[in-house]
N, C-alpha and C positions, 0 to 999 in steps of 0.2 A: 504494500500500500504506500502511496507515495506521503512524504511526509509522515512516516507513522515511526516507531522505535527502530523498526527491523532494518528499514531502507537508510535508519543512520549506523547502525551497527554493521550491516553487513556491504556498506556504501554504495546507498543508488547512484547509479547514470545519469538519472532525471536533475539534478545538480547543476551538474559541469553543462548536460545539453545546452540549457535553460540558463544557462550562465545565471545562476542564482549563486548572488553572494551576501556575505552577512547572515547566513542562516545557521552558521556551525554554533554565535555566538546565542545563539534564540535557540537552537535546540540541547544546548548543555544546559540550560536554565530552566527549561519546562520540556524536555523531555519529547516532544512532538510538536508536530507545524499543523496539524488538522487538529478540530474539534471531535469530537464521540458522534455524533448524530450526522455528519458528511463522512465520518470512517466508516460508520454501521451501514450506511445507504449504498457508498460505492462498493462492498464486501459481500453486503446479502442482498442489496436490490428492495425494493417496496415491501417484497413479504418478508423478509428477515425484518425488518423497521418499523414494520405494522407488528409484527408479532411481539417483538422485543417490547413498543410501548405500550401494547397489550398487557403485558405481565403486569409493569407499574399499574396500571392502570385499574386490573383486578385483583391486584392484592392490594390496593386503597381500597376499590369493594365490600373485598373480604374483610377485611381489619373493621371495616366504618358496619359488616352486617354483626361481626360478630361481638361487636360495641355495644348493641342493641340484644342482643341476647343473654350477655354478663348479667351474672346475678355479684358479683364479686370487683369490688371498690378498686384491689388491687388490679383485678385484671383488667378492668376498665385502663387503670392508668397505663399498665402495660402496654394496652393495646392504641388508646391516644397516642401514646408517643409512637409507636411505630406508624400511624398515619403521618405524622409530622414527620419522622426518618425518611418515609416515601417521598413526600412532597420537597425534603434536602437532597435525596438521592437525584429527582428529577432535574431540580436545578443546578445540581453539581454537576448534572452531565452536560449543561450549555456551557460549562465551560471548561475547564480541563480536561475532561473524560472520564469514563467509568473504565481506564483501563489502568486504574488504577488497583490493585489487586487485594490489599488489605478492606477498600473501601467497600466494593461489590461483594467480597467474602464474608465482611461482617453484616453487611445487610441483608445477605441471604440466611445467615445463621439466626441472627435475631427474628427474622420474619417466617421463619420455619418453629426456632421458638415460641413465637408468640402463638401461630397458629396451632401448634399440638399442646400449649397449655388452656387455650381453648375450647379444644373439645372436649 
């Protein structure tokens, strides 16, 4: 992917073509030249990127059905805050990306958490 980690590590062509300069200083500092939501789109295309914001999308759902089901104060808060994590995760992804690997891992565990202590 151009612009992505791999195409600096393993050094793209697209570069030197493009006589793109100044970029080696911007990608040691954040790590990539694309955004997450133009990497997601040229990689999977519409249904990779429909699906992907599909997921945020139903596990805010889920988290907001299963809000209304709690009989339990704590797991109310639990599960609040995982709607709010949702809604940090969505905006974190306009801008640095979600490839970030600590950040999407623990959102996945807490959100797997949240949902098996609700049922």
């Amino acid at each position: 992917m151009f612009g992505g980690v791999i195409s600096i590590k393993y050094k793209s062509p697209i570069y030197e073509a493009y006589a793109l300069e100044g970029y080696e200083l911007y990608t040691k500092r954040y790590g990539s030249l694309d955004q997450f939501w133009p990497q997601a789109l040229a990689e999977t295309g519409l249904v990779g990127i429909s699906a992907f914001a599909a997921l945020f999308v139903s596990l805010f759902i889920i988290f907001y059905t299963l809000i209304g089901r709690s009989a339990n104060t704590e797991l109310d808060g639990l599960l609040r805050g995982l709607m709010i994590y949702t809604m940090v995760v969505i905006i974190y992804s306009f801008g640095s990306g979600l490839n970030v690997t600590p950040i999407i891992f623990s959102f996945a565990a807490f959100a797997g958490m949240g949902i098996g202590c609700a049922k």
